[in-house]
Kinemage of the C-alpha trace (Angstrom):
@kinemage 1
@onewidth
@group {chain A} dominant
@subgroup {mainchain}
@vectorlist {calphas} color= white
{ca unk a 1} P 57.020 -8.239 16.296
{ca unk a 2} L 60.192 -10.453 17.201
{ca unk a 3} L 60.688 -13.638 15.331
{ca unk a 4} L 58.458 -12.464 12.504
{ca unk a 5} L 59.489 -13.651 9.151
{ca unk a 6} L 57.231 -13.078 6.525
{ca unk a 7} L 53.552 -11.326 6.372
{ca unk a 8} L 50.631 -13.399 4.488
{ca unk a 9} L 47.671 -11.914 3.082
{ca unk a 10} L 44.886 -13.621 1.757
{ca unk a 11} L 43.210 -10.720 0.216
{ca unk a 12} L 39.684 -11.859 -1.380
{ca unk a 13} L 36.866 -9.272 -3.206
{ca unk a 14} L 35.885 -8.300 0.532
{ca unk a 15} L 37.812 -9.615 2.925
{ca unk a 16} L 40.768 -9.853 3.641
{ca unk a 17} L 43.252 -11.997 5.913
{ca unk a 18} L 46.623 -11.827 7.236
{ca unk a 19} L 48.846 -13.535 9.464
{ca unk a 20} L 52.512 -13.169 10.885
{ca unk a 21} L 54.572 -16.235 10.608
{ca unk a 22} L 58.010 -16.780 11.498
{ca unk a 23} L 60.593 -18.827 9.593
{ca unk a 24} L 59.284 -22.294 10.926
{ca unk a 25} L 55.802 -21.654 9.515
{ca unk a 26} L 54.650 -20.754 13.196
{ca unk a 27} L 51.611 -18.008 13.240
{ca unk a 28} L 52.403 -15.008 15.518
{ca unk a 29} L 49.635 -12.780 14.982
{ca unk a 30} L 46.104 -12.420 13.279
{ca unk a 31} L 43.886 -9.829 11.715
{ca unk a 32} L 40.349 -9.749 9.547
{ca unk a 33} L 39.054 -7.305 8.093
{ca unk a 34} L 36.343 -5.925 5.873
{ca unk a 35} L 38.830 -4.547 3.322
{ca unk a 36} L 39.054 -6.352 0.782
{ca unk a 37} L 39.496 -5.545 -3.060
{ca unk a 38} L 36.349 -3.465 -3.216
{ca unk a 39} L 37.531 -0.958 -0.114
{ca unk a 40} L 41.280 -1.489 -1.169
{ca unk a 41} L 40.887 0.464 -4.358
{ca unk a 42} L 39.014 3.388 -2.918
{ca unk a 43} L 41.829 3.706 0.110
{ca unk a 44} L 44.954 2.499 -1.778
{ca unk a 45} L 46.484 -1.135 -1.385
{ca unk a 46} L 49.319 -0.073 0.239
{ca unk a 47} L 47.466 1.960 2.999
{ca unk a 48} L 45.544 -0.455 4.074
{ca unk a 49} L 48.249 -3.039 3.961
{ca unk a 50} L 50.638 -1.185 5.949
{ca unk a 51} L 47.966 -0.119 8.977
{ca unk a 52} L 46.904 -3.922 8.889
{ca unk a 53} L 50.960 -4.794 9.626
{ca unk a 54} L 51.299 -1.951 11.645
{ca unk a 55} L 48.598 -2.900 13.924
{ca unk a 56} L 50.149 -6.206 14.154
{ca unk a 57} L 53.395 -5.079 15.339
{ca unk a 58} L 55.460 -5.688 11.927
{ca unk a 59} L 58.539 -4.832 11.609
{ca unk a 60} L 59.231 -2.201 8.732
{ca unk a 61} L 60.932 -4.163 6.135
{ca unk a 62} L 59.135 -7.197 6.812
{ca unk a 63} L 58.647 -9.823 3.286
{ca unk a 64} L 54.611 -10.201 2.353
{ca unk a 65} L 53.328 -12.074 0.439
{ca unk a 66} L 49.591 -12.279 -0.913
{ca unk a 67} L 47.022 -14.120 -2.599
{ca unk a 68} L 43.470 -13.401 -3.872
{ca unk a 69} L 42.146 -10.757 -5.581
{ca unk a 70} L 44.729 -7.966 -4.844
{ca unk a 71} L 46.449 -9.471 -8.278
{ca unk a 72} L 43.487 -9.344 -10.357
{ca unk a 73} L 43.394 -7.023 -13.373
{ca unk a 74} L 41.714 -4.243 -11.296
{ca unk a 75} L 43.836 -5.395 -7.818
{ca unk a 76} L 46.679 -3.627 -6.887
{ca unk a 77} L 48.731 -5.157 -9.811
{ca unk a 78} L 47.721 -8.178 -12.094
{ca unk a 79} L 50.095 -11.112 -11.477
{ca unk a 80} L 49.419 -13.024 -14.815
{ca unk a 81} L 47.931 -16.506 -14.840
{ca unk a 82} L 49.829 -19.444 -15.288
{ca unk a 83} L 48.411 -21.599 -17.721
{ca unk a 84} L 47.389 -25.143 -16.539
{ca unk a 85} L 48.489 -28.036 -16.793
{ca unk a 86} L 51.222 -26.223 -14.361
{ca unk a 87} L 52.903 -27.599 -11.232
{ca unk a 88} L 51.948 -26.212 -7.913
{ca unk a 89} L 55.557 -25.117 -6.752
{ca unk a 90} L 56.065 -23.502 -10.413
{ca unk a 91} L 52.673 -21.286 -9.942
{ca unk a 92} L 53.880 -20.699 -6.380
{ca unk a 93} L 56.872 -19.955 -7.331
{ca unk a 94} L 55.979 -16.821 -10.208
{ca unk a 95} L 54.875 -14.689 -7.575
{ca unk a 96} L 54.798 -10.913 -9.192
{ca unk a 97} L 56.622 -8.592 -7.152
{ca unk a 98} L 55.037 -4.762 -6.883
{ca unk a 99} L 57.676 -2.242 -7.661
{ca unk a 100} L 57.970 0.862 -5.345
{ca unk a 101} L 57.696 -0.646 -2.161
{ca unk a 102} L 59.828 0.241 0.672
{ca unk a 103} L 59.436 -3.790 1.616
{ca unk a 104} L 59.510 -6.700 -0.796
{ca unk a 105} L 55.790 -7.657 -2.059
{ca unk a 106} L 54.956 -10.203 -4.239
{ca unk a 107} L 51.651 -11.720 -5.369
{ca unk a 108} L 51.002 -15.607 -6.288
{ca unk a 109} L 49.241 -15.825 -9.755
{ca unk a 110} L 45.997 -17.201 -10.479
{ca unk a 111} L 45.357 -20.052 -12.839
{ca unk a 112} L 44.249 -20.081 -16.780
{ca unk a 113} L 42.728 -23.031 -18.731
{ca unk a 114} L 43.059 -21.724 -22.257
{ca unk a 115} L 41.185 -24.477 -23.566
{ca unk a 116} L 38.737 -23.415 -26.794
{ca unk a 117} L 36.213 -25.421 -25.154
{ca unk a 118} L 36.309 -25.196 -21.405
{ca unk a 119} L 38.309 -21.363 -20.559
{ca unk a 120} L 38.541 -20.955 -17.023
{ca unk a 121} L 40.231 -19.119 -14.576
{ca unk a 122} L 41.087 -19.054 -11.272
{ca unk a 123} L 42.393 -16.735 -8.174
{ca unk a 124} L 43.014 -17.513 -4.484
{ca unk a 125} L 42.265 -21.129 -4.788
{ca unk a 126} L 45.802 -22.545 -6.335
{ca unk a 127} L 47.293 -20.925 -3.018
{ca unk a 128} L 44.765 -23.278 -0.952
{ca unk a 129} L 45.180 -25.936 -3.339
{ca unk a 130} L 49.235 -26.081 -2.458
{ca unk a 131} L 48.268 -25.486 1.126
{ca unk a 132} L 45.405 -28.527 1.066
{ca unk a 133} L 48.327 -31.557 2.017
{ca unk a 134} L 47.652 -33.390 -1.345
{ca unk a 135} L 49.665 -36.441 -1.856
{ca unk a 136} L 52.340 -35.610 -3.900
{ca unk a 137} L 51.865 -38.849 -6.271
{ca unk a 138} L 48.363 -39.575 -8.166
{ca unk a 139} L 44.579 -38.043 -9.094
{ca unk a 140} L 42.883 -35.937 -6.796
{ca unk a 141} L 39.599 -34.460 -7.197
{ca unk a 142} L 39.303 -31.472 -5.004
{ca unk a 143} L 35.804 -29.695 -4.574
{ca unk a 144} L 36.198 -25.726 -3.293
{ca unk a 145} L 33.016 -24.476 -3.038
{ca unk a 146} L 31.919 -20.669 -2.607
{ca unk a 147} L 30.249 -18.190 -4.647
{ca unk a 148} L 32.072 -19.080 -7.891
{ca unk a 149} L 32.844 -23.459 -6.806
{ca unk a 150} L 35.861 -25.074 -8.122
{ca unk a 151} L 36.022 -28.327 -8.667
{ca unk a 152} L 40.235 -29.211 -9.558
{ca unk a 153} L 41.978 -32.184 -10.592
{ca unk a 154} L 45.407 -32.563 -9.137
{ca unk a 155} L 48.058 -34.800 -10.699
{ca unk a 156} L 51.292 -35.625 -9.197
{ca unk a 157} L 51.476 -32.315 -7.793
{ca unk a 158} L 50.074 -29.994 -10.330
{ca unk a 159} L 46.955 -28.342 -11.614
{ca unk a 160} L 45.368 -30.546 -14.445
{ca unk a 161} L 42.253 -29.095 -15.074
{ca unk a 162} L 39.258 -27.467 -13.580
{ca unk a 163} L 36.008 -25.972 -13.415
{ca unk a 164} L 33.539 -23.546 -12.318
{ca unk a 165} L 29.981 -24.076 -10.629
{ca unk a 166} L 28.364 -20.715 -9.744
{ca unk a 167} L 26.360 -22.011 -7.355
{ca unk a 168} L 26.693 -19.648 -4.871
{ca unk a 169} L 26.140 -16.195 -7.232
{ca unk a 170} L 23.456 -18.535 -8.781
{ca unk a 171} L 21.278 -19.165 -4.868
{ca unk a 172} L 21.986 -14.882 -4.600
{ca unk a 173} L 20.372 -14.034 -7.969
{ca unk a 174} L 17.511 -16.448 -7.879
{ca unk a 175} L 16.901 -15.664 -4.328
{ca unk a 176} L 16.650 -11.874 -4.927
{ca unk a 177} L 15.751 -10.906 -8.362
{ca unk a 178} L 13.412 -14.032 -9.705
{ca unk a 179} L 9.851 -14.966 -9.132
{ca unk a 180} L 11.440 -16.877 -6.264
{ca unk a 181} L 12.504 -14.310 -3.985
{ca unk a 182} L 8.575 -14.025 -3.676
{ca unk a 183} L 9.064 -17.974 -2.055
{ca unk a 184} L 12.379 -17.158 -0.176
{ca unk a 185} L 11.072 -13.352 0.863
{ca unk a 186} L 14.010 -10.933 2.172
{ca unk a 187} L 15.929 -12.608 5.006
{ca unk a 188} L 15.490 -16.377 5.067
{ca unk a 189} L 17.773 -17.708 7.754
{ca unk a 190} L 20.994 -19.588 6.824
{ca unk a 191} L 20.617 -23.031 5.704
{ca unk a 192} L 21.866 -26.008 7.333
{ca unk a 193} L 22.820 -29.634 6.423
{ca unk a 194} L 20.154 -30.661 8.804
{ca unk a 195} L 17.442 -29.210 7.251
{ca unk a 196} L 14.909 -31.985 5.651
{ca unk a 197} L 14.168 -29.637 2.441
{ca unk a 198} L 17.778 -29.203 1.768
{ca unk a 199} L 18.383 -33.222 2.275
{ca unk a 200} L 15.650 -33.956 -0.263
{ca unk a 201} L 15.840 -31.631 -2.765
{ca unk a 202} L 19.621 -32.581 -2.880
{ca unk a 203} L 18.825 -35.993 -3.538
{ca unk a 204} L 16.299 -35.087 -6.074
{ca unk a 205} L 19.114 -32.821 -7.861
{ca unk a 206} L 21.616 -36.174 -7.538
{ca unk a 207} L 18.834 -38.578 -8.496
{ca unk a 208} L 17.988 -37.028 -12.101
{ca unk a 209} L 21.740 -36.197 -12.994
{ca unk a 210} L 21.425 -32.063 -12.243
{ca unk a 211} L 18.525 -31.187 -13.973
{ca unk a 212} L 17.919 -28.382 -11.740
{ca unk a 213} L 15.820 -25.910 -14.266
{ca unk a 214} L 13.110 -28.271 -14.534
{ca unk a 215} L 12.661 -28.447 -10.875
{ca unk a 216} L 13.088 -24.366 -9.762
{ca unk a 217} L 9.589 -23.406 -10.495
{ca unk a 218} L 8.075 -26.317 -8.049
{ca unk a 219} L 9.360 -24.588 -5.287
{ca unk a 220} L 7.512 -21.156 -5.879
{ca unk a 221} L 4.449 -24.195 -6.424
{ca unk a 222} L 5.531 -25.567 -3.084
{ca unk a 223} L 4.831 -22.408 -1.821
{ca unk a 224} L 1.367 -21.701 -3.015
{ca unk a 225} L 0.181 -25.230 -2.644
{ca unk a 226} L 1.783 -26.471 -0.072
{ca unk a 227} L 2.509 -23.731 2.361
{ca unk a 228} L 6.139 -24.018 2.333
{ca unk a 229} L 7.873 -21.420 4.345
{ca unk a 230} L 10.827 -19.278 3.591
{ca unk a 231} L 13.304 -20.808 5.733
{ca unk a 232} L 12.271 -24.044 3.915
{ca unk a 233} L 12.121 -22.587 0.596
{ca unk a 234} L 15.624 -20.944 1.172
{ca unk a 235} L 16.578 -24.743 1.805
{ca unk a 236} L 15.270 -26.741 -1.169
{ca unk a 237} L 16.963 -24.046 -3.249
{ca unk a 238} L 20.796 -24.227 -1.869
{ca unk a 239} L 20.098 -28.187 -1.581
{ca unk a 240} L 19.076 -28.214 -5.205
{ca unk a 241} L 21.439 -26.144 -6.689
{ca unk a 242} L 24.214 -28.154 -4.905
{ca unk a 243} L 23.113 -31.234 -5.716
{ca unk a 244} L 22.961 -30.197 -9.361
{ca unk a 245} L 26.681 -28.551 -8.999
{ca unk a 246} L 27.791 -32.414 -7.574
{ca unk a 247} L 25.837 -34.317 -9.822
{ca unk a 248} L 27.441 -32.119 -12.992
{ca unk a 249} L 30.830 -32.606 -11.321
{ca unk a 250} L 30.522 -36.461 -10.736
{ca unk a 251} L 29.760 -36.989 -14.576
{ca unk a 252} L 33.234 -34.825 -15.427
{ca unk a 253} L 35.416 -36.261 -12.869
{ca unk a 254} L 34.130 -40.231 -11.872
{ca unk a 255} L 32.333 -42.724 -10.648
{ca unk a 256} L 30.553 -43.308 -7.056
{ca unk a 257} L 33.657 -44.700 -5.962
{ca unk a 258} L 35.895 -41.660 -6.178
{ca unk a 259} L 37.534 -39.502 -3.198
{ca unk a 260} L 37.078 -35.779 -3.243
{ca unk a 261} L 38.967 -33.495 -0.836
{ca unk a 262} L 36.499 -30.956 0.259
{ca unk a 263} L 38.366 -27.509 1.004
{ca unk a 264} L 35.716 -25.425 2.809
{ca unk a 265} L 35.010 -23.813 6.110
{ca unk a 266} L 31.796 -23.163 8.423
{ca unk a 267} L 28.772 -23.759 6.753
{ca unk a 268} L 30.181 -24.555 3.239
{ca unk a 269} L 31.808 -27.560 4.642
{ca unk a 270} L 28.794 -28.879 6.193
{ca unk a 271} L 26.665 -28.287 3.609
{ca unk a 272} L 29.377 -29.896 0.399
{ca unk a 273} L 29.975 -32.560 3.301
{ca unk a 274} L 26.189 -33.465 3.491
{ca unk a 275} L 26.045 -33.492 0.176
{ca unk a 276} L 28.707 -34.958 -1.335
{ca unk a 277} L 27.615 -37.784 1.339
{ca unk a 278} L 24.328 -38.297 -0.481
{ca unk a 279} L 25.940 -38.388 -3.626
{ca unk a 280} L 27.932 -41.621 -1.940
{ca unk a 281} L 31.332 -39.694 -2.712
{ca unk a 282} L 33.816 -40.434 0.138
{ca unk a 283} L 35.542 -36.880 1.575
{ca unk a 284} L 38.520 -35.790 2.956
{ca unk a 285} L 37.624 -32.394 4.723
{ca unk a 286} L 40.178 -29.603 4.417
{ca unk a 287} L 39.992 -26.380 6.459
{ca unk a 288} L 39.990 -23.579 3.591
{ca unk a 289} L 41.435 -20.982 6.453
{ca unk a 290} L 44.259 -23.588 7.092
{ca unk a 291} L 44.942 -24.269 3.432
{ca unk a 292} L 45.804 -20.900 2.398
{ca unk a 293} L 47.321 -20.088 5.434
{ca unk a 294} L 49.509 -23.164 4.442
{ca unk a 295} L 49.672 -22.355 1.174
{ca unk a 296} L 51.290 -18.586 1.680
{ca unk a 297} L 53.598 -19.650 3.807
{ca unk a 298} L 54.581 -22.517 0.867
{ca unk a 299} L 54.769 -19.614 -1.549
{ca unk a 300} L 56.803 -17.823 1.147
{ca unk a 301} L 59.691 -20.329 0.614
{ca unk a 302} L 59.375 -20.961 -2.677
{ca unk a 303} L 60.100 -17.131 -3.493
{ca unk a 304} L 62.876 -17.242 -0.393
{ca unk a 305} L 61.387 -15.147 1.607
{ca unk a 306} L 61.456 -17.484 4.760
{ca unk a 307} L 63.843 -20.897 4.612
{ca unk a 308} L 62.835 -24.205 3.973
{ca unk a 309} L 63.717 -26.093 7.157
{ca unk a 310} L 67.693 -26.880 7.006
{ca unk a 311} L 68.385 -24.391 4.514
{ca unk a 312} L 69.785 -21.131 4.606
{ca unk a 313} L 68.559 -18.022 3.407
């Protein structure tokens, strides 16, 4: 494709992204696709890389660079963590390249907190962090929910410290292999922010600081008492377990009167949004598809693959 500059991948467990951008950051072409990690090593990386760019009229020799799982230990090659504190444009900035290529591929890192007390790790999210329009001066508390939630503290422009909630892995194993799945049966639809269960059982997760254990079993109860219905069920549980996830979070990070940028998308957002709106937390909504869209192409300059505007390559 003319005027394409670099190729950016967000390549997750399974899915993955990509986008054609040309030097001023401008996207020129699109794909999705349901090949992610998990497909990736059965097919080969570079296959499925190459018929993604080819189908997106790339020109051979075209820069890419990529994010997510690909660079986990069992990706297509493990770009090592950077340990935190780190700045953003350093992390960006260590992208591994992958030897062997006909084109120049690199992969941003993930982040390390090596603490004895608190190890973490993270992959994919420092590219949406640097993507995310953070001021470049001060504390931010930045809430990235998904399967495995994030919560990050930003400070003048690098990675302070973080967490993990699984809230999401923890709704999929309670809703299919505990005596709740019996409450939620096999395909409750999707919860929504709207939902009166999900409201109330989020405030009753906020109100009592995140003691969510004590309060699982009452929906199975709920259920045989009080005729509570799947859909509903399905609710109390996500609103529960997120408002135990915030309420956790809140005690780490601050006070009532603290900011949180929200990166999310779809149903995540509304959901975090709702809640982090009960919890009296003021948000700053990011789009997570924007952010790492924005944060590839960042990583794109810092590793010179496309020019920063005014400056030659």
């Amino acid at each position: 494709m003319s005027g394409a500059a670099v190729a950016a991948i967000d390549w997750g467990t399974t899915r993955l992204r990509a986008w054609l951008i040309d030097e001023a950051g401008k996207v020129l072409a699109e794909r999705r696709g349901d090949d992610g990690l998990i497909t990736a090593q059965q097919k080969g990386f570079s296959t499925i890389l190459e018929g993604h760019l080819a189908a997106m009229g790339a020109p051979a020799g075209l820069p890419v660079i990529i994010c997510g799982m690909a660079g986990s230990r069992q990706g297509w090659l493990e770009a090592p963590y950077v340990t935190v504190p780190s700045p953003l444009s350093a992390i960006l900035a260590g992208a591994a390249g992958i030897p062997g290529q006909s084109r120049d591929i690199r992969i941003v890192p993930g982040l390390a907190q090596r603490q004895a007390d608190a190890p973490d790790v993270m992959r994919g999210e420092e590219t949406q962090l640097a993507g995310a329009g953070l001021p470049a001066k001060g504390r931010h508390v930045v809430c990235m929910p998904g399967t495995h939630s994030k919560w990050v503290v930003v400070e003048d422009g690098g990675v302070a410290g973080f967490c993990t909630w699984p809230t999401g892995e923890l709704f999929s194993v309670l809703a299919a292999h505990s005596i709740l799945r019996h409450s939620l049966g096999e395909h409750p639809k999707p919860v929504t922010a709207e939902n009166p269960f999900f409201r109330r059982w989020c405030e009753t997760a906020l109100t009592e600081g995140g003691d969510v254990t004590s309060r699982l079993f009452s929906i199975r109860a709920a259920g045989l008492l009080q005729d509570l219905k799947p859909d509903d069920a399905a609710a109390c549980l996500s609103g529960l377990l997120i408002g135990g996830e915030i309420a956790s979070a809140r005690r780490r990070y601050g006070d009532a009167s603290t900011s949180i940028a929200l990166i999310a998308s779809g149903a995540l957002a509304s959901l975090y949004g709702e809640a982090l709106g009960l919890a009296s937390l003021a948000v700053r909504t990011v789009d997570a598809d924007q952010a790492v869209r924005a944060g590839l192409i960042e990583a794109a300059r810092e590793n010179g693959m496309i020019a920063r505007s005014g400056v030659t390559r």
